[in-house]
N, C-alpha and C positions, 0 to 999 in steps of 0.2 A: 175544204175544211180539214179533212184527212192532213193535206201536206201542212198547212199552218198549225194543228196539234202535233205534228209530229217535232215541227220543227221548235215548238217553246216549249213541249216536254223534255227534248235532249239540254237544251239549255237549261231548264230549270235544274233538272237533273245534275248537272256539271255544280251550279250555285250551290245544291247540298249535299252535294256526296252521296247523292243516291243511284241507283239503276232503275229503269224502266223497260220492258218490254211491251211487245204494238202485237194487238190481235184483231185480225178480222175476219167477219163472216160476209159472205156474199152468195148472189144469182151468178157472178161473174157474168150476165148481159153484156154489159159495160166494159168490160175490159179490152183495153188495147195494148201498144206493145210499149209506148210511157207508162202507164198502170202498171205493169207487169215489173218496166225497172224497178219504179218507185217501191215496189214489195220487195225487190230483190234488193236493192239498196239498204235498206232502212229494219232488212231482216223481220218482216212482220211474218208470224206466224195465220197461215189462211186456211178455213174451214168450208168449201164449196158445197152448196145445198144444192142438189142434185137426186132428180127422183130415179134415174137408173136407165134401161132403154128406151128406145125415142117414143112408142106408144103412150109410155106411163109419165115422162119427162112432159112429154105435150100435154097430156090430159089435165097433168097437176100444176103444169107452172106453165101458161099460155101468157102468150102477151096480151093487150088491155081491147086488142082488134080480135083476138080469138086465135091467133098462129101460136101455132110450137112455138116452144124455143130450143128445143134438141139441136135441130142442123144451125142455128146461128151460134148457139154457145159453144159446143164440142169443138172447132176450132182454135176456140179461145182458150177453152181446158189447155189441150195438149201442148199450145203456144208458154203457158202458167207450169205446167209442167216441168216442159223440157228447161226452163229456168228455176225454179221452185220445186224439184222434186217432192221435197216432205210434204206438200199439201195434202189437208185433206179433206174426203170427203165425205155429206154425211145426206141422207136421204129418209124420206119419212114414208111408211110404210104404210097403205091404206087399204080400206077392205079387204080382199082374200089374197091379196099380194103376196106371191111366193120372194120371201126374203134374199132366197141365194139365188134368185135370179136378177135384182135387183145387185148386189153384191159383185157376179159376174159381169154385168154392165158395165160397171165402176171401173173394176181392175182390167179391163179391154182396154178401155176409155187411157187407161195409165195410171192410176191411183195406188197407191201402195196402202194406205191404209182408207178401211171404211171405215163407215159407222150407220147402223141402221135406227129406226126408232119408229115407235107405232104413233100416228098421227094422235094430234089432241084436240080438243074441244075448242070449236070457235068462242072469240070473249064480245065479239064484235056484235052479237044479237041482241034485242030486248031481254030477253028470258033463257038463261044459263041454260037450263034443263031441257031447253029445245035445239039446243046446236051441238049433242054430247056427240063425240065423236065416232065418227064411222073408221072401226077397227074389229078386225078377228083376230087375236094372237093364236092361232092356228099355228100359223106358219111360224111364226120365231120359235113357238115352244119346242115343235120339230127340229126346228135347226137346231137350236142349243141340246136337244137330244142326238142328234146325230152331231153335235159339234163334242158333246163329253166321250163321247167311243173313238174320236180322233185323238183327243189328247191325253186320253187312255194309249191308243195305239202307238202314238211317234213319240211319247213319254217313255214308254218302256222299252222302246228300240233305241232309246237314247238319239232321235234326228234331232240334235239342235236348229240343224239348220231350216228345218220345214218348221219347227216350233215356232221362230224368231219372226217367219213370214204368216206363220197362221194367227197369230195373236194381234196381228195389226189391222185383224178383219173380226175374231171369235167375237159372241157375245157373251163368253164365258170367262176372257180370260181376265179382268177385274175381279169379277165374284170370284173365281178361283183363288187370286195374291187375296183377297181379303179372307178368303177361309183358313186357306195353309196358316197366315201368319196372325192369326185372331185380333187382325182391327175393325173395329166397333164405330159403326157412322152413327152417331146419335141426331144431326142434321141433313136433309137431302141434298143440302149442298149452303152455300153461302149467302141467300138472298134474304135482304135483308139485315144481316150480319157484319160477312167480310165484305161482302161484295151489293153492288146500286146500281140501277141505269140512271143515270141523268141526261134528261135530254134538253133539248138547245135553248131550251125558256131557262133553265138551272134547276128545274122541279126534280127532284130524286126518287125515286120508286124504289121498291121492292127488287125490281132485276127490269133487264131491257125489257122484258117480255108484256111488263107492264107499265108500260110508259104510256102516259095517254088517261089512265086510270085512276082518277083520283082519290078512290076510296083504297089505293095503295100505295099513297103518296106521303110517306111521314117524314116531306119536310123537303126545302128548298137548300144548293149551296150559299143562300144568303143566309139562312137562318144561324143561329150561333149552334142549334144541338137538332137533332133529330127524334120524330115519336118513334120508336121500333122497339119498345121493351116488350110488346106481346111476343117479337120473336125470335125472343130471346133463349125463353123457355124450348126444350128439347119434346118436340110433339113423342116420343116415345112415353111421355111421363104423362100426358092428360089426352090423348086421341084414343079412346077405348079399341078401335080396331091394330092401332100400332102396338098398343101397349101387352097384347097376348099373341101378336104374331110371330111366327118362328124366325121369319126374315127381318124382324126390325133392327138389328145391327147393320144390316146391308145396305138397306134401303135407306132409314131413317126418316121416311115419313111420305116419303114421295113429292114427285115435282110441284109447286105451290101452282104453277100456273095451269099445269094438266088436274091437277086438284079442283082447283076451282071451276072448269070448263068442266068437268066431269059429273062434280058434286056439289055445286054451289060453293065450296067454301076451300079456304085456301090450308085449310088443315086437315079437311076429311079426305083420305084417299080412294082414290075409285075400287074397283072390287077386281076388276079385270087384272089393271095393272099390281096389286097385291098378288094375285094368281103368277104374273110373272115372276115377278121379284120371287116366292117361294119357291117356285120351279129352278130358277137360278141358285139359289141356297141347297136345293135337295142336287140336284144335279155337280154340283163343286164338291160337295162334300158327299156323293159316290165317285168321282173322280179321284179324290185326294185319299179315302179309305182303300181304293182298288191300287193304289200306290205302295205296295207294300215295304214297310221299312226293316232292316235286317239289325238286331243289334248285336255289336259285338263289345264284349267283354275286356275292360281296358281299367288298372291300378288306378289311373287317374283322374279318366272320366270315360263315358260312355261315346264312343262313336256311331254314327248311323249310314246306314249305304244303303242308297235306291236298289230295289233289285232287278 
């Protein structure tokens, strides 16, 4: 399926004078050393879901008989790798899971950049409010506390070069470029908006996340329009918890999917993850104030030098 979409996308693409770019997520299970060209070929940009060393890899992502998958995948990684360096990796972080151990895994493994994120609520149950997710943001809040005393530290020593490699893992260095340069997410991202999953029947959802779901399905690619004017609206303007929070430029409302597994609903956000998101705002913005700026006096405008 993959090779047949790729191949009437570049062609459609040619007929309008457009560009397309190819993104995929995977277990990498699957992959072999054809796979591996066809991403190298066709420039797809790849995302490996990877829970980090072999304990926590097996525990969370077993096969359907009950085996790990660590020793069959990690092969395959480095094989993806050594053709695909920019991949990357992203792993989901459950109960008291120390983050930067999970992290170190990764970057052994060969990854250049991570990404962590605190597990969410299963949708797949009867009853939302019995499957909320088993997470302690313990550990991340940590890290990103011990990650702003780094970028305090190799900021003011001017190391571009440990910067360039730390940002490719920080879970601070987003919220940081959004604070420095005051952009305002008034959406937690695209779903529903810019962005759809559609899946192989042509039913179109909300995001891939909710494919399957059809109390978030507003509308088929047969249909001529689609229902999505509810989410339209910017939940900072009618979520009574978005609307007084300190981080809601950052955040913008939180993930609809973890929303909903969390809280029953795809606009209330959970309490936990708000606690993060403000930890990230309060921490960027002691980062960027301990940055001190020097001004000096100039006829025709003011210049600024880091000090």
């Amino acid at each position: 399926m993959m090779k047949a979409v790729t191949k009437y996308a570049k062609k459609r693409v040619r007929e309008v004078n457009k560009a397309v770019d190819f993104y995929t997520t995977t277990n990498a299970t699957l992959l072999d050393d054809e796979k591996i060209a066809f991403i190298k070929e066709h420039d797809i940009s790849t995302t490996v879901s990877f829970d980090g060393p072999r304990e926590i890899q097996d525990a969370q992502r077993s096969f359907a008989n009950g085996k790990g998958s660590y020793d069959v995948t990690v092969p395959k990684l480095k094989k993806l790798l050594e053709k695909c360096p920019g991949t990357l990796a992203h792993a989901v972080i459950t109960g008291h899971t120390d983050p930067r151990l999970v992290q170190n895994a990764l970057l052994e493994i060969g990854f250049m950049e991570v990404g962590v994120a605190p597990v969410s609520g299963s949708l797949s149950g009867n009853n939302l409010m019995e499957t909320k997710p088993d997470r302690d943001l313990g550990g991340l809040l940590k890290l990103m506390e011990q990650e702003a005393e780094t970028w305090i530290k190799h900021t003011k020593n001017k190391d571009s070069q440990f910067l360039k490699r730390f940002m490719l893992t920080s879970q601070l260095h987003h919220g940081l470029l959004s604070f420095a340069h005051n952009v305002k997410k008034r959406y937690p991202c695209g779903a529903g908006l810019r962005m759809v999953g559609v899946a192989c029947t042509g039913d179109v959802y909300l995001c891939h996340r909710f494919v399957g779901m059809d109390a978030y399905k507003p509308g088929s690619v047969f249909d001529s329009d689609l229902d999505r004017e509810k989410y339209h609206q910017s939940p900072l303007t009618f979520v009574e918890e978005c609307r007084k929070c300190s981080a809601r430029y950052s955040c913008g409302g939180g993930c609809k999917h973890d929303n909903l597994g969390s809280c029953g609903s795809v606009f209330k956000p959970s309490e936990d993850m708000c606690c993060l998101r403000r930890r990230q705002v309060e921490l960027s913005a002691y980062v960027v104030c301990l940055l001190k700026l020097k001004y000096v006096p100039d006829p025709d405008r003011v210049r600024i030098f880091l000090k």
